[in-house]
C-alpha positions as a Markdown table, in Angstrom:
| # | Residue | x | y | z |
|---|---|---|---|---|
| 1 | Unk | 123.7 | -39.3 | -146.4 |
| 2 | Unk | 126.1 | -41.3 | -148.2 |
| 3 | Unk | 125.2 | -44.6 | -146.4 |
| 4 | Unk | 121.4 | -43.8 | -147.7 |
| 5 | Unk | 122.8 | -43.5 | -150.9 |
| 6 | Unk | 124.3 | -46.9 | -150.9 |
| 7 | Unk | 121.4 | -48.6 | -149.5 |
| 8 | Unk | 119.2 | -46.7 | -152.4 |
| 9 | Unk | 121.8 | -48.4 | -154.5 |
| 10 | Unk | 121.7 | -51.8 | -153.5 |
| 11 | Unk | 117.6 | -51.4 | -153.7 |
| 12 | Unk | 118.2 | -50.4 | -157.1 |
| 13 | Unk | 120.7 | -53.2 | -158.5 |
| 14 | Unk | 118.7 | -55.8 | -156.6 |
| 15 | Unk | 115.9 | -54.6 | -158.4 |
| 16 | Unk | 117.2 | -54.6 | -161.9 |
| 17 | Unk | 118.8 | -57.9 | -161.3 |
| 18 | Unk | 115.2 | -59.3 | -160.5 |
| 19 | Unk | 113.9 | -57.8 | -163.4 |
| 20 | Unk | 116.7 | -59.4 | -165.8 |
| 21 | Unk | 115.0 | -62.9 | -164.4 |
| 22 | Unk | 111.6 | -62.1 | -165.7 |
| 23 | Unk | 110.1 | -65.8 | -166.8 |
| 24 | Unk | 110.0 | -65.1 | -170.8 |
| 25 | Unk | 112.7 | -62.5 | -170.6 |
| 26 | Unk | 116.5 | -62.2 | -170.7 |
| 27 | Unk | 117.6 | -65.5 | -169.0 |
| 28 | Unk | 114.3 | -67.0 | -167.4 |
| 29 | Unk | 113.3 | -69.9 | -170.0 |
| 30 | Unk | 112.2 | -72.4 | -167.9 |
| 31 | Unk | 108.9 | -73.4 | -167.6 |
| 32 | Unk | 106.7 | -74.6 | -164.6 |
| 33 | Unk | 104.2 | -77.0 | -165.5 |
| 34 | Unk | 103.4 | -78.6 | -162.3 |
| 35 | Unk | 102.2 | -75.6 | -160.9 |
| 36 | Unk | 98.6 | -73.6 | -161.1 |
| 37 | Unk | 97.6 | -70.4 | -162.5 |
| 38 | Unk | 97.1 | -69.4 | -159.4 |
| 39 | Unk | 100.4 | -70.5 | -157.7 |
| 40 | Unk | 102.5 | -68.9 | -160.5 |
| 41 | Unk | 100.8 | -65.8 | -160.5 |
| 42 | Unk | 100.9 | -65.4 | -156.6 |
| 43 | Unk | 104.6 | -66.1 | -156.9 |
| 44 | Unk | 104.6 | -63.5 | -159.8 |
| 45 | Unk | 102.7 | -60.7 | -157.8 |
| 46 | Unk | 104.9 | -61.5 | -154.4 |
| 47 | Unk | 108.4 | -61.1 | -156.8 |
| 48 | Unk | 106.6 | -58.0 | -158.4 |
| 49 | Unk | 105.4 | -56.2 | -155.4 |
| 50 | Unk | 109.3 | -56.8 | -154.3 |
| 51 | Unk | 110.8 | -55.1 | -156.9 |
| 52 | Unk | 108.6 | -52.1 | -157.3 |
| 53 | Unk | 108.7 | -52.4 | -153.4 |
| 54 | Unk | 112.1 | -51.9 | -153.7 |
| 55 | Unk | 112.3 | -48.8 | -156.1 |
| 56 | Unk | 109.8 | -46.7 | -153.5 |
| 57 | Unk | 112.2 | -48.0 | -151.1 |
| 58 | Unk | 114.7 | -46.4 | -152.7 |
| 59 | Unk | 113.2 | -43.4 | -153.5 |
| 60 | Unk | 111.6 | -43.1 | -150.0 |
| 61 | Unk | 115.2 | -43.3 | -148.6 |
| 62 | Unk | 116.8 | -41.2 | -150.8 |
| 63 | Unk | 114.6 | -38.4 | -150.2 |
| 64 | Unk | 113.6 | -38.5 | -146.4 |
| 65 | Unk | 117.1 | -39.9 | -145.6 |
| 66 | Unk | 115.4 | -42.5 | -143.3 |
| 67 | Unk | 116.0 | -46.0 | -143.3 |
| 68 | Unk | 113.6 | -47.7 | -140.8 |
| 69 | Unk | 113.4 | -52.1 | -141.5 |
| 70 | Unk | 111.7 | -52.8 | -144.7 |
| 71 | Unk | 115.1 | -52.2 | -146.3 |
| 72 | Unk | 116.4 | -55.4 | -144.7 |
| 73 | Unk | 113.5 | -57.8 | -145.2 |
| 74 | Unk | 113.5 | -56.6 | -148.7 |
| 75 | Unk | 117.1 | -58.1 | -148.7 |
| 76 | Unk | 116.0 | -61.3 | -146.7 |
| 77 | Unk | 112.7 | -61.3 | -149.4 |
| 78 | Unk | 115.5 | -61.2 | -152.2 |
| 79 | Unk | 118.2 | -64.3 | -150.6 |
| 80 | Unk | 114.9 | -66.5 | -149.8 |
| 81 | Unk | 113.9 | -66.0 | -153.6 |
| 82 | Unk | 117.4 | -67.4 | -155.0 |
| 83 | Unk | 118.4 | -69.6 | -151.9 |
| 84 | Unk | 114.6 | -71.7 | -153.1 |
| 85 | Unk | 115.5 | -72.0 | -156.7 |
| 86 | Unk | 119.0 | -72.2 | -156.1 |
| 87 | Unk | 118.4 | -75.3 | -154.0 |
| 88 | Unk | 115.1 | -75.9 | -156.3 |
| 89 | Unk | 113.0 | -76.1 | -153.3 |
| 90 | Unk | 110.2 | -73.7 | -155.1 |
| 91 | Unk | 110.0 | -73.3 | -158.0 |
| 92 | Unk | 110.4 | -76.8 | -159.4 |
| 93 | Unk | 111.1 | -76.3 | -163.0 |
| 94 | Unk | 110.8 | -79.0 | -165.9 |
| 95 | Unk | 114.0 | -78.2 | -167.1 |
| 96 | Unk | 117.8 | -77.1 | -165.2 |
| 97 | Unk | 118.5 | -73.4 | -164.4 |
| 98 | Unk | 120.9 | -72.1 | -166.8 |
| 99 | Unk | 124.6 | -70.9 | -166.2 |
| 100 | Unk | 123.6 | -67.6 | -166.4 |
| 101 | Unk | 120.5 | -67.8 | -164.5 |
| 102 | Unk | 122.2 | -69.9 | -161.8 |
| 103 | Unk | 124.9 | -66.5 | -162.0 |
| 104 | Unk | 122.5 | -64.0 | -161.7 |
| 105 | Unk | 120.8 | -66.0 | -158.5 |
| 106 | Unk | 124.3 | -65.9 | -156.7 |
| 107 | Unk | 124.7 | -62.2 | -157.7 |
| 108 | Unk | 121.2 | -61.4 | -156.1 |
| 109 | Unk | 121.5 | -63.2 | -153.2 |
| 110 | Unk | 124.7 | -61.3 | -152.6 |
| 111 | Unk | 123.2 | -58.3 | -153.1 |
| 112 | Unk | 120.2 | -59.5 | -150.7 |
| 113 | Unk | 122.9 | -60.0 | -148.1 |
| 114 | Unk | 124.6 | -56.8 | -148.5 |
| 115 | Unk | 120.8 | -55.2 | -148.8 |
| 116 | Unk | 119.9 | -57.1 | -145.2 |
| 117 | Unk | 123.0 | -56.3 | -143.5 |
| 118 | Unk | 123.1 | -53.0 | -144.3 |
| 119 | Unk | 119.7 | -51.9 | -144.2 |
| 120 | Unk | 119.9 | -53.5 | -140.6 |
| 121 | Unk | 123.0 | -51.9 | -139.6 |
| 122 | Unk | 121.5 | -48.6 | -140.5 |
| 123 | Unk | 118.0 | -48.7 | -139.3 |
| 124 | Unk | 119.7 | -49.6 | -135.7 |
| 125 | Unk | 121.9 | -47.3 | -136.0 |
| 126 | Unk | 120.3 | -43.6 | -137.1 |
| 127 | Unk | 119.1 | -41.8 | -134.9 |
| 128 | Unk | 115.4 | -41.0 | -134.2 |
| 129 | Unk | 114.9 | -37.7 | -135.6 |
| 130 | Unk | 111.7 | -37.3 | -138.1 |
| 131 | Unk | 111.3 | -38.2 | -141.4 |
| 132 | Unk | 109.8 | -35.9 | -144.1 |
| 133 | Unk | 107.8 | -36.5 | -146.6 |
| 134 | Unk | 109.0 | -39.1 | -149.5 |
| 135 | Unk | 105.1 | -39.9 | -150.7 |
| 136 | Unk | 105.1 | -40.8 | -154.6 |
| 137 | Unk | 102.7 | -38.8 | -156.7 |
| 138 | Unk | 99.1 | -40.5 | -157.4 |
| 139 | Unk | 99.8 | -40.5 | -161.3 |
| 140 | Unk | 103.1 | -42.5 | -160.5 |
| 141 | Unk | 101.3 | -45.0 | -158.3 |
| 142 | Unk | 98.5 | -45.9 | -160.7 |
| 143 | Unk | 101.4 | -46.2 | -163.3 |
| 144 | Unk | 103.3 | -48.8 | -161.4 |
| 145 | Unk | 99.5 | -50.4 | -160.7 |
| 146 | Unk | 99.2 | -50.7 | -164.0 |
| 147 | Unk | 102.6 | -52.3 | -165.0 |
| 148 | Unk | 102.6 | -55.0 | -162.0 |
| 149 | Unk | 99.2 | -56.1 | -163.7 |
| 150 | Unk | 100.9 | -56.5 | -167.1 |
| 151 | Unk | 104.3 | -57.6 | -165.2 |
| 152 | Unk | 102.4 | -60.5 | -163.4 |
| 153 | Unk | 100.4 | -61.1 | -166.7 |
| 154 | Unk | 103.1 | -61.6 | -168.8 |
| 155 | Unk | 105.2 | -63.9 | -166.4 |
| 156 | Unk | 102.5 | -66.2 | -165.4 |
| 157 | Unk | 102.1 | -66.7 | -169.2 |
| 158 | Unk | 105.4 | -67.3 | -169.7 |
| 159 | Unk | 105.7 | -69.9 | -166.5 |
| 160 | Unk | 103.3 | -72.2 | -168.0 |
């Protein structure tokens, strides 16, 4: 159980690092003019369904105690994110990446690697017997609904 509680973990930082890089938040200043609505908010919805992905993840791990493979794409989602803008492949911003942005990108790829090679490592590796139940209540789900709309909203905004 402990190696599900460390996956949960990584889930969770590599969430809350994500969320730090919000465009319009904490460290995300940049702008992306070259791009469409549409483009930025795809991106948007992709880096939000990742994150909130990641905290069912979490939860889904930490309470059935199974691991199964989304773990480690999530982690391969997360180093493909910062190993594009670290290389500024996609997004192409009008002005550099900060210090502190460029930071954080290292630190969540990182944890992306850790987050792939361990969520690998352990859906290979436990054994087969069933999972119970780890569904999220219905009020909970509308919530998150409801806060990747503004989430996306408020990024795509911001992007532009």
């Amino acid at each position: 159980m402990t190696k599900t509680r460390g996956l949960a973990a990584l889930l969770v930082l590599s969430t809350f690092n994500l969320t730090l890089m919000v465009p319009g938040g904490f460290v995300e200043t940049r702008n992306f003019p070259g791009y469409s609505v549409t483009v930025l908010a795809a991106f948007n919805v992709f880096l939000t369904l990742l994150g909130l992905g990641s905290l069912i993840l979490a939860y889904r791990v930490l309470k059935s105690g199974r691991v199964g493979i989304f773990p480690a794409l999530a982690g391969a989602a997360f180093m493909a994110v910062y190993l594009l803008d670290l290389a500024t492949i996609f997004p192409v911003a009008a002005a550099p990446m900060s210090t502190t942005l460029a930071t954080m990108e290292w630190i969540g790829t990182f944890l992306g690697l850790a987050l792939l090679a361990t969520g690998g490592w352990l859906a290979v590796s436990q054994d087969k017997r069933p999972a119970g139940s780890s569904r999220l209540p219905l009020g909970l789900l509308v919530a998150m609904g409801v806060v990747t709309v503004a989430i996306v909203t408020f990024a795509t905004l911001s992007a532009m």
